[in-house]
N, C-alpha and C positions, 0 to 999 in steps of 0.2 A: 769309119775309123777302125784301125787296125787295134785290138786289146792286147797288149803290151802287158803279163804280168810284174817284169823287174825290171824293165827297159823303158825310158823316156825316149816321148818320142822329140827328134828334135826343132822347137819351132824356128817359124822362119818369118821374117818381114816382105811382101808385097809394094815394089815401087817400079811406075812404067810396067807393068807387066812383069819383071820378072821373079823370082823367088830368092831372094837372100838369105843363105844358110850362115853360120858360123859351129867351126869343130874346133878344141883346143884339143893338141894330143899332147900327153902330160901324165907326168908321174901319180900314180892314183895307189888309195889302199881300198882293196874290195874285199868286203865280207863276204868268203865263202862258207863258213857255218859261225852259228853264232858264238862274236868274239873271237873269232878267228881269220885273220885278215893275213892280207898278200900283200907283198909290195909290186906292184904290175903297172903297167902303160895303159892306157886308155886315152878314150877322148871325153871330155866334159866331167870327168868325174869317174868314168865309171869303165870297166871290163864284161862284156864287149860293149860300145859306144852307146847313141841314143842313134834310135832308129829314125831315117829320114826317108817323109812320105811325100812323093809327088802321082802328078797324073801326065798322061800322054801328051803329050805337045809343051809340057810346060820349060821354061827356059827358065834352069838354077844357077847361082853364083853361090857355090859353096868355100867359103873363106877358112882358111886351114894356117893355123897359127901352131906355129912350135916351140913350145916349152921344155923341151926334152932335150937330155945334153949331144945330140949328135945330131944330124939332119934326118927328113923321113920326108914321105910323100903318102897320098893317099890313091890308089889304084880301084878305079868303080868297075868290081867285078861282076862281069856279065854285061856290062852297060856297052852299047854303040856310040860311043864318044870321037869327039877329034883326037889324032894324035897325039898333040899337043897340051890333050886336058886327060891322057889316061895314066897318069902319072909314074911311068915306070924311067926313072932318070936314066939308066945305065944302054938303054938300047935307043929312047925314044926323046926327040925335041921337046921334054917336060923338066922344069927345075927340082931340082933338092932343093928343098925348102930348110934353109940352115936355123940353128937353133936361135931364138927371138925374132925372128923370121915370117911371113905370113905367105902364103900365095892363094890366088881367085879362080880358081875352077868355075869356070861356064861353059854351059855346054844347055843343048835343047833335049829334051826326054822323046825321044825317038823310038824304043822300044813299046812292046804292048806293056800291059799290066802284066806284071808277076814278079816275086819273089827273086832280089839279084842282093848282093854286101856289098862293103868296103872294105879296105884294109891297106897297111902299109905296104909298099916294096922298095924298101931302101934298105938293104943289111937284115931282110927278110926272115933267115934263120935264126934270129935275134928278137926284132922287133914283132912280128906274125906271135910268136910265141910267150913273147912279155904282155901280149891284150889287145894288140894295135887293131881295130875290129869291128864291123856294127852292120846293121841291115839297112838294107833299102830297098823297097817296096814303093812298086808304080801302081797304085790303085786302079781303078776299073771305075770307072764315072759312070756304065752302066751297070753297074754292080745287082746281079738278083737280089733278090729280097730276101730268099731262101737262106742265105747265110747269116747264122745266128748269131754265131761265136767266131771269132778270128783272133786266132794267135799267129806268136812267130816264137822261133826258136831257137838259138844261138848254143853251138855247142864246141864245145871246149875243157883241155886238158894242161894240167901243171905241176911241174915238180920242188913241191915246197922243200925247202936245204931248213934242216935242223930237228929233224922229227923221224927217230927210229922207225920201221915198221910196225903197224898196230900200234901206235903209240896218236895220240887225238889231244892235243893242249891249245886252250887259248892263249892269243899272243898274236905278234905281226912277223908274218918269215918272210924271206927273199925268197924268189924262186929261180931255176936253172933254166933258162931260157935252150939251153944248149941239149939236156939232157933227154934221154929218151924212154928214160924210164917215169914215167909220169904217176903221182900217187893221191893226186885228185882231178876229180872229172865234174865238168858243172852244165847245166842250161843256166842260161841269162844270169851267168856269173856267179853263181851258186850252188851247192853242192847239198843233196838230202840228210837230211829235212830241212833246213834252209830253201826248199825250192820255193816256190809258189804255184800253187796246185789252178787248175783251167776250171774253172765252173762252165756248168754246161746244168741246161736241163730237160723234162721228160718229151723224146719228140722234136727236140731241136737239130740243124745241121751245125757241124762245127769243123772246121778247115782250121790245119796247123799248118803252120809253112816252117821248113828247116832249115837252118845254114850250117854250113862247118869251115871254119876256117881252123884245121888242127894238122895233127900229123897223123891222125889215126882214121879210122873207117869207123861207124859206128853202127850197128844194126838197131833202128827205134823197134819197137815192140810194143803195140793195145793188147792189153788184159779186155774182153768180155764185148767185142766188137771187131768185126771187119772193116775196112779203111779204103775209100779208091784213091788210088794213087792219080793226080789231075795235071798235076805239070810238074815240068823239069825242068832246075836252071832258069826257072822264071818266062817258059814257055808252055803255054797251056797246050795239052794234048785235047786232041779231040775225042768227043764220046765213047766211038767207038773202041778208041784205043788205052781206056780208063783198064787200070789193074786192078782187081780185088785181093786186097794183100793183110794184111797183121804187123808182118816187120817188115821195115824201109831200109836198106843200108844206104847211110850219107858220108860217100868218099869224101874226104877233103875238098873244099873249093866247090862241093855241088849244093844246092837248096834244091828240096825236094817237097810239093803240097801237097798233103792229103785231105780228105774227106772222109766222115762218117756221122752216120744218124746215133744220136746220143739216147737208145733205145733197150735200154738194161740196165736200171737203175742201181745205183751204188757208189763204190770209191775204187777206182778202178787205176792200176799203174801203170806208162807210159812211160818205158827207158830205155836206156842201151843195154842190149842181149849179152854181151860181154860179160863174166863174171865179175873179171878185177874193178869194171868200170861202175859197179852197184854198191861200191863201198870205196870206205872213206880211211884210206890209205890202209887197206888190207885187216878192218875191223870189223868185227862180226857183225855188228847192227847193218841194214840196209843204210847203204849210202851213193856221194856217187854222182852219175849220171842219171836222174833218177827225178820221178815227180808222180804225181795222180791227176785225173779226172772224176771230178765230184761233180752231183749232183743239186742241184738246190733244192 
């Protein structure tokens, strides 16, 4: 099981063999610090979605219902799908799923195990950036044992409308899906100290997997530990071609997993290298993009 600190993961129902999902995309308000909420798009509740886990060979019917006032679709990024079920309407024989609307994505998990998302592509520069968004992770059925700790990562950027610079008030804002000046930055929908910090403990392995569906690039950064970088795009690299790195930059549209032995005990931070991206709309405290690795 993948550890999910703010992220559900999504279950599913088992009939004849295959895996029945259900995603509602829908207007949502996410708490990025406390008491301080968005009005943003999601699915089931929440910014970025609930993470859906399968394994190799398995055959999902993901059921995608829309709530939202315009049509959308859902695009399983990185996935080897049919045509027909990669839901880009504008190029490809897949519907706009119109608003009160549902559509059945089936399709068989063909890829290996590794770290791939979701996300809209219907009105993209719009919706992508209102929340539309969530992981997907194809397990490893032979999974080592060695791995202690497994996270995932979701990283994302937004520009709340009604809040000078340096200025930090609870309340619910709209944000500018359009704008590109963005004045908060979150993992799994959350912004520091609102994160939720990865426990780990003395001697243990622990693998994070990343994703970005943003406009921006983000360089991750471990305080007090070197990292091997293990796969890309939800493609495992082979040994010999493991990076030993600190900071990971995660372009847009890429997941990237890392690995390291949790062997220096402490409270140790884990963020985007960015300056703007470590604070919470240009205020002096640590904020942001931003989270820790404790110890127990």
């Amino acid at each position: 099981m993948v550890i999910t600190p703010d992220i559900n993961v999504l279950p599913c129902i088992v009939k004849n063999g295959i895996k029945y999902f259900e995603l509602i995309a829908e207007p949502v308000k996410q708490e990025l610090l406390a008491n301080l909420f968005i009005n943003a798009w999601g699915y089931n509740g929440s910014t970025p979605g609930p993470t859906i886990l399968v394994y190799p060979g398995d055959t999902v019917n993901i059921r995608v219902y829309n709530t939202l006032p315009e049509p959308t679709s859902v695009h399983w990024h990185g996935l080897d799908v049919p045509n027909n079920m990669d839901g880009v309407p504008d190029v490809e024989p897949t519907p706009k799923i119109q608003p009160g609307s549902y559509f059945d994505y089936r399709f068989k998990i063909v890829n290996p195990p590794g770290t791939h998302m979701y996300h809209t592509h219907v009105n993209t520069s719009r919706q992508e950036m209102m929340g539309l968004c969530g992981g997907f992770i194809i397990l490893d059925p032979k999974q080592k044992s060695n791995i202690d700790y497994d996270y995932f990562i979701m990283l994302q950027e937004f520009h709340l409308i009604g809040l000078g610079i340096g200025e930090i008030r609870p309340g619910i804002y709209d944000i500018d899906p359009m704008s590109h000046e963005f004045n908060f930055f979150t993992m799994n929908g959350r912004s520091f100290p609102f994160t939720t910090s990865m426990s780990t403990s003395l001697n243990s392995i622990v693998r994070i997997r990343l994703g970005n569906i943003s406009m921006n690039a983000h360089p991750i950064h471990l305080h007090g530990h070197q990292f091997l970088v293990i796969a890309s795009d939800g493609n495992s690299m082979s040994y010999n071609n493991y990076l030993l790195k600190n900071t990971i930059n995660v372009a847009t549209g890429e997941t990237w997993d890392v690995m390291f032995k949790s062997d220096n005990p402490g409270i140790w931070p884990f963020h985007c290298h960015i300056a703007h991206h470590m604070s919470n709309n240009m205020t002096e405290p640590t904020g942001g993009m931003f989270t820790t690795i404790k110890y127990e």
